[in-house]
DOFI-264581 format. One record per residue (C-alpha): residue number from 1; x, y, z. Coordinates in steps of 0.001 Angstrom, whole numbers, plus 500000, padded with zeros to 6 digits. Example, Ala and Ser with C-alpha at 12.3 -4.5 7.8 and 13.67 -1.06 7.14 Angstrom:
// residues 2
numar / xx / yy / zz
1 / 512300 / 495500 / 507800
2 / 513670 / 498940 / 507140
***
This chain:
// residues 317
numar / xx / yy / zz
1 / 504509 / 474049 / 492960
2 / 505910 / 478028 / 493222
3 / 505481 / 480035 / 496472
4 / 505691 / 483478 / 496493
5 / 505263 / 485892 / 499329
6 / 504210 / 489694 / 500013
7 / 503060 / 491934 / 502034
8 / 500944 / 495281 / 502888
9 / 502596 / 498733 / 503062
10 / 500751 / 502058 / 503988
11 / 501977 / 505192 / 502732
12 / 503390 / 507765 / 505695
13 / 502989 / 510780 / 503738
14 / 503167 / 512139 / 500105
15 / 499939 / 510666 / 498827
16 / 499162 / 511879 / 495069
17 / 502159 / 514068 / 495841
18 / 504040 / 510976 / 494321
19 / 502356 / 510513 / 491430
20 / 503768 / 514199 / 489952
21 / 507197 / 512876 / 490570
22 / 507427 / 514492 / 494778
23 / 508102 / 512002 / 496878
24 / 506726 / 509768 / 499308
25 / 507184 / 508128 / 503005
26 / 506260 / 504224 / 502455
27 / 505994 / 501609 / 505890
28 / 506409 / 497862 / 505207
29 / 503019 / 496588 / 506917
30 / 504556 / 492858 / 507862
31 / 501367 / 491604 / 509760
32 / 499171 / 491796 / 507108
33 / 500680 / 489146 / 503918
34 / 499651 / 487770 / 500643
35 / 500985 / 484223 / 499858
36 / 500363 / 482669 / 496012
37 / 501234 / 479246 / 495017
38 / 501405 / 478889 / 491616
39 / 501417 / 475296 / 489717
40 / 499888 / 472855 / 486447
41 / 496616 / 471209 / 486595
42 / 493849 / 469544 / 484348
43 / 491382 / 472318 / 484209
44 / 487978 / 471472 / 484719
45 / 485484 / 471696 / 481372
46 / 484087 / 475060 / 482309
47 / 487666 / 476346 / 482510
48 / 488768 / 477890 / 479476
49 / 492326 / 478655 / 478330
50 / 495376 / 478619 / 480313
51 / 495042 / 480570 / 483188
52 / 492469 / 479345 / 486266
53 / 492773 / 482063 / 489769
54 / 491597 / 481390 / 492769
55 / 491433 / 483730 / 495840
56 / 490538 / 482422 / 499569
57 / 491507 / 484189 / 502692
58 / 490339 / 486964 / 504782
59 / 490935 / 489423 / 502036
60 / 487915 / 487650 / 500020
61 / 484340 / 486512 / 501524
62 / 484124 / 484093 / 499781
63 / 486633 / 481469 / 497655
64 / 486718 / 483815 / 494208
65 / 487415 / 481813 / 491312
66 / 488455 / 483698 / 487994
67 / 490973 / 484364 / 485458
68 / 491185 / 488469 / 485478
69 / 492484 / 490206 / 482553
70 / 495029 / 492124 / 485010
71 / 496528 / 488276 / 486233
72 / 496879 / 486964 / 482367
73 / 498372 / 490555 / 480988
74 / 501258 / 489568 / 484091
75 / 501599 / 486245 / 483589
76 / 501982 / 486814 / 480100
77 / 504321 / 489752 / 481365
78 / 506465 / 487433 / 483331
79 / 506715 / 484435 / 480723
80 / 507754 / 487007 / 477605
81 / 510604 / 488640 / 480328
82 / 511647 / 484781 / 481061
83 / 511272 / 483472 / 477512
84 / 509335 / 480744 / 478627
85 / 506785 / 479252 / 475899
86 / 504247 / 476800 / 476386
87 / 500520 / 476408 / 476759
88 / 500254 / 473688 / 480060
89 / 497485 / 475127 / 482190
90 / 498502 / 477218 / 484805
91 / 496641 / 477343 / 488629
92 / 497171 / 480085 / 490245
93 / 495869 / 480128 / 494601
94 / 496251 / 483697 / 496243
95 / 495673 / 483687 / 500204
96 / 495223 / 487269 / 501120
97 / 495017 / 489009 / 504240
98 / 494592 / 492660 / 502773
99 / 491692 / 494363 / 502708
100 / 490631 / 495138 / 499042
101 / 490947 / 498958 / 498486
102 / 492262 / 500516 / 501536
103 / 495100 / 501834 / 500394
104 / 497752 / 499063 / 501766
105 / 498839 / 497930 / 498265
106 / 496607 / 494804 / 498225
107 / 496879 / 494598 / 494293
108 / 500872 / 495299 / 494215
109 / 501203 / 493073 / 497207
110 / 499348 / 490300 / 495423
111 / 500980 / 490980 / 492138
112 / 505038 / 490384 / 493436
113 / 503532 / 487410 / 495637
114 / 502203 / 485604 / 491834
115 / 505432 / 486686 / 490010
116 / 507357 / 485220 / 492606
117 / 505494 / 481854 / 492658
118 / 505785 / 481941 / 488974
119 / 509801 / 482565 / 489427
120 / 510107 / 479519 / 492265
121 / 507290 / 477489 / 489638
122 / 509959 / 478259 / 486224
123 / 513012 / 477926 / 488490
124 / 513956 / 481466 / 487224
125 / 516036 / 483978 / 488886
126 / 514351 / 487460 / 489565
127 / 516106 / 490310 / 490821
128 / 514904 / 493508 / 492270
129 / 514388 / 495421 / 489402
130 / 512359 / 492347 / 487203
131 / 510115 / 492179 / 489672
132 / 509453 / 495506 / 490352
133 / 509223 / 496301 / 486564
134 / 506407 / 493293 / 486177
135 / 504789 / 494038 / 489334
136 / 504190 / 497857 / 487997
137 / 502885 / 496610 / 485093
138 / 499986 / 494891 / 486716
139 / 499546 / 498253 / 489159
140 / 499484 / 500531 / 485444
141 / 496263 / 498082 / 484797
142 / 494983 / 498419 / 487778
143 / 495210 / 502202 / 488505
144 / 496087 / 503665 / 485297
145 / 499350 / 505851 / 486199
146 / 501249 / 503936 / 489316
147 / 503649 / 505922 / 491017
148 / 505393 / 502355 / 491516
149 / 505484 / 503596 / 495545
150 / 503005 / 500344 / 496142
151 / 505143 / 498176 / 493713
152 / 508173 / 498953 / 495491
153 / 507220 / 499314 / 499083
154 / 505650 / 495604 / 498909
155 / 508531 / 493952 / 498835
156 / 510407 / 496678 / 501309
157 / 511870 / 495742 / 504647
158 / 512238 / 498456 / 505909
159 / 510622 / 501947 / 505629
160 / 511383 / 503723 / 502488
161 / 511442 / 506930 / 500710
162 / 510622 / 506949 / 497088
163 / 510677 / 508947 / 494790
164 / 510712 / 509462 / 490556
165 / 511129 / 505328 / 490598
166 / 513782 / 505284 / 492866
167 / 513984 / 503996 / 496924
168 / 516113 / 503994 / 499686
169 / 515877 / 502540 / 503318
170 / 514855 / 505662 / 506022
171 / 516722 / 506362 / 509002
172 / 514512 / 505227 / 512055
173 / 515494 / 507003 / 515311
174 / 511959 / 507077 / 516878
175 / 510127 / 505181 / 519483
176 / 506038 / 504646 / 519412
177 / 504050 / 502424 / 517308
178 / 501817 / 503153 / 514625
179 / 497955 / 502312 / 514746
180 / 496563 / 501446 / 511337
181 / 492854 / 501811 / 511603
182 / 490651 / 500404 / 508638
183 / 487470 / 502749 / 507993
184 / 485213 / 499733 / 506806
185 / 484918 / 501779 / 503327
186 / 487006 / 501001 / 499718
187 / 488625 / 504251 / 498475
188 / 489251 / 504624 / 494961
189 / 492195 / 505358 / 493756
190 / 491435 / 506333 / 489904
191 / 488228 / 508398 / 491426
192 / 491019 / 510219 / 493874
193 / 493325 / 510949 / 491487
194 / 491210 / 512553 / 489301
195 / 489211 / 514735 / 491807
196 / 492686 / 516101 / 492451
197 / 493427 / 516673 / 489142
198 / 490131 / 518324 / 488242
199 / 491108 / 520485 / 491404
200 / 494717 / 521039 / 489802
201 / 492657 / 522214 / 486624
202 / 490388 / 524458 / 488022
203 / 492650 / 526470 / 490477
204 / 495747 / 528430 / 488780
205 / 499011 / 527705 / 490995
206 / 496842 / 524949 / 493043
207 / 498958 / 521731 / 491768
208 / 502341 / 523900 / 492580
209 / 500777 / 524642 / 496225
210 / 500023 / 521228 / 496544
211 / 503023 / 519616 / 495507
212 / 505144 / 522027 / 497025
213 / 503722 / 521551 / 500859
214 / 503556 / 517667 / 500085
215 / 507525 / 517892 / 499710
216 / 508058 / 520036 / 502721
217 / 506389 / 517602 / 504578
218 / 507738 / 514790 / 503557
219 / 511125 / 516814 / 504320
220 / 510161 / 516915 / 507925
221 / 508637 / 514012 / 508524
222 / 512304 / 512352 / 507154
223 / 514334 / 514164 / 509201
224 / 511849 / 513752 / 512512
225 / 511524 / 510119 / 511792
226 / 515961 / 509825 / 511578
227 / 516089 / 512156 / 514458
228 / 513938 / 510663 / 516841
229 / 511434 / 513715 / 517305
230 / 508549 / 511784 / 517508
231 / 506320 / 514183 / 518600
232 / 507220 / 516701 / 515534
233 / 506291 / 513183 / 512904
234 / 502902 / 513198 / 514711
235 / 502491 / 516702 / 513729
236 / 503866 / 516722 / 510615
237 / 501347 / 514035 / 509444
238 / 498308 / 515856 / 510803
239 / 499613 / 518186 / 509182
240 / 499557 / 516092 / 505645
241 / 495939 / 515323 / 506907
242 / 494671 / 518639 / 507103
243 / 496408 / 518974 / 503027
244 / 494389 / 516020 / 501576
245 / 491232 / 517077 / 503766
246 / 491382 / 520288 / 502227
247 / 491617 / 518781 / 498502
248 / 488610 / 516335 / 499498
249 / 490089 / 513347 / 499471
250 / 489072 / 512810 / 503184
251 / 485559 / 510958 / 503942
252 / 483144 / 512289 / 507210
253 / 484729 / 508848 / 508719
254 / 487860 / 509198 / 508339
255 / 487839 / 512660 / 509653
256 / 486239 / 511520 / 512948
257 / 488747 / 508542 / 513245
258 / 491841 / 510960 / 512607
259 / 489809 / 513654 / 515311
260 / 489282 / 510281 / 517830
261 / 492834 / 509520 / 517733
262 / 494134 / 512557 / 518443
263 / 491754 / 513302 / 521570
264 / 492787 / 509650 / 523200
265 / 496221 / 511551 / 523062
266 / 498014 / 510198 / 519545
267 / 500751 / 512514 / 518823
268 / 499745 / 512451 / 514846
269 / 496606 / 511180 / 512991
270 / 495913 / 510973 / 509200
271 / 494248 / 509379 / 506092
272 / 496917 / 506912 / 504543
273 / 496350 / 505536 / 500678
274 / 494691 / 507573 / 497821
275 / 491644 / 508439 / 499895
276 / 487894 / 508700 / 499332
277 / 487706 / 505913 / 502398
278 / 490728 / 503365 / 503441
279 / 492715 / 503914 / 506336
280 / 493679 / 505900 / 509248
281 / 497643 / 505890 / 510423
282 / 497970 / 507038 / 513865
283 / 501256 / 507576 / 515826
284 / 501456 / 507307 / 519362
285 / 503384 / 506023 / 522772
286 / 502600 / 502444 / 523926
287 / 500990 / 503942 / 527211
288 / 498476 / 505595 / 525001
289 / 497989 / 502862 / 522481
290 / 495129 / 501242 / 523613
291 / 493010 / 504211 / 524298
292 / 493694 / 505559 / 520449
293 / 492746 / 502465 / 519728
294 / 489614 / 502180 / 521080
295 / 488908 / 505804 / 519945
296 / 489506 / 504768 / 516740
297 / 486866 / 501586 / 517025
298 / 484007 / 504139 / 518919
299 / 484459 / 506639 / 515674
300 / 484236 / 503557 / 513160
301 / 487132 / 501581 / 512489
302 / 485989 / 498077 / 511708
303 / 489516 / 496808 / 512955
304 / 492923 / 497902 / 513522
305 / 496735 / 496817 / 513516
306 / 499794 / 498005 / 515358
307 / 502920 / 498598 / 513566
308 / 505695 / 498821 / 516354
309 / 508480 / 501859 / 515339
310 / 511329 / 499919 / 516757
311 / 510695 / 496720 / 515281
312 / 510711 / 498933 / 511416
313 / 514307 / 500486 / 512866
314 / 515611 / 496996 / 513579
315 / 514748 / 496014 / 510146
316 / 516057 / 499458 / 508730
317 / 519149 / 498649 / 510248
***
């Protein structure tokens, strides 16, 4: 038997941004975790070739039990990398505690967690760059173009910036904690990334304005974030709110959990993920945590998590 591990991330800012080669603010989400075990069996009659997947945990209402063109395109992936031949059939269990399609990387998050149970499974060594590679091979599947911001940031330990393929650990000199709110609703990805393109289309200069505030953000919020101005992050990601709201990637929902948060006295509130539904990231102090909070519940979160700022800077460092 293999075991391979994960976790969520949620993007900080530079949503779509990324995908046009700007970067992007990514926060290892540690609470919420994907764990595959990966090992031979006899398959049952009804199961057909070499690949059997099944999914149980919170993630999934009910046990799923399937063998998904996206799992056999990376398995196959990840034996043709190893040069490992063979037909014995392969069982594949995913627990998952990600929501499906909320923007925290639940498919990269359960992709790395299944190559790494294959890796501890084969007894093969996989570095950094393997996985990441065979991990945003799955993602291309899954959301035609992948920055590779998920594939990366699910393996992260710390907070990252990324950027053209490329990531290093941020600088985390701020207290607070961030609240991540989930809206109840799937986004889509493929749908928000081609709204936004049909509005790059449309509009002459609109991709450069777009792309151009995405980076200055993401500029401030890096240097806030290292310098400990915690108040100027909160802004600067309401700020990065207000710029996907206004290319309608925000949802009615969304926009009243971002406005709740802010009026129970969050010092920054906005959309995190590709959009079209997902999440809400909200930055406050501790003494105003459970308030946003329960704004965040009374304008329609269906549950929410709290991501501590100084346990990320320990890790950072």
């Amino acid at each position: 038997m293999g075991i391979g591990r994960a976790h969520a991330k949620a993007i900080l800012l530079g949503e779509h941004a990324v995908v046009y080669g700007a970067p992007a603010l990514a926060l290892p989400i540690p609470q919420l975790t994907a764990t595959a075990s990966a090992g031979w069996s006899t398959p049952a009659g009804e199961v057909q070739g070499e690949l059997s997947f099944t999914m149980t945990g919170s993630a999934s209402r009910a046990v799923v039990t399937w063998a998904s063109d996206g799992l056999r395109q990376l398995t196959h992936a990840f034996k043709e990398r190893m040069g490992i031949t063979g037909t014995r059939h392969l069982d594949v269990i995913l627990d998952g505690a990600i929501p499906l399609g909320r923007g925290l990387g639940s498919s990269a998050a359960h992709s790395r967690a299944i190559v790494l149970a294959l890796a501890d499974l084969f007894d093969r060594e996989l570095d950094g760059s393997t996985a990441f590679e065979l991990v945003q091979t799955a993602e291309n599947v899954a959301h035609g173009r992948a920055s590779g911001v998920d594939a990366m940031a699910v393996g992260a330990a710390a907070p990252l910036r990324f950027q053209a393929g490329r990531a290093r650990d941020l600088a985390v000199g701020c207290e607070g904690l961030f609240i991540l709110a989930d809206s109840g609703t799937a986004g889509s990805t493929k749908e928000a990334v081609e709204l936004l393109r049909s509005g790059f289309q449309r509009e002459s200069g609109a991709q450069e304005r777009f792309l151009g505030r995405a980076t200055r953000l993401v500029d401030d919020a890096e240097l806030a974030l290292a310098e400990g101005e915690s108040e100027r992050l909160g802004t600067v990601m309401t700020d990065y709110h207000e710029l996907m709201r206004a290319a309608g990637l925000s949802t009615d929902r969304i926009d009243a959990m971002v406005e709740g948060a802010l009026k129970a006295g969050s010092l920054g509130a906005k959309i995190t993920g590709g959009g079209l539904g997902g999440c809400v990231l909200a930055l406050t102090q501790p003494e105003q945590a459970r308030e946003v909070a329960r704004q965040l519940h009374e304008a329609g979160a269906v549950q929410t998590w709290v991501v501590p700022l100084r346990r990320l800077a320990d890790h950072a460092g």
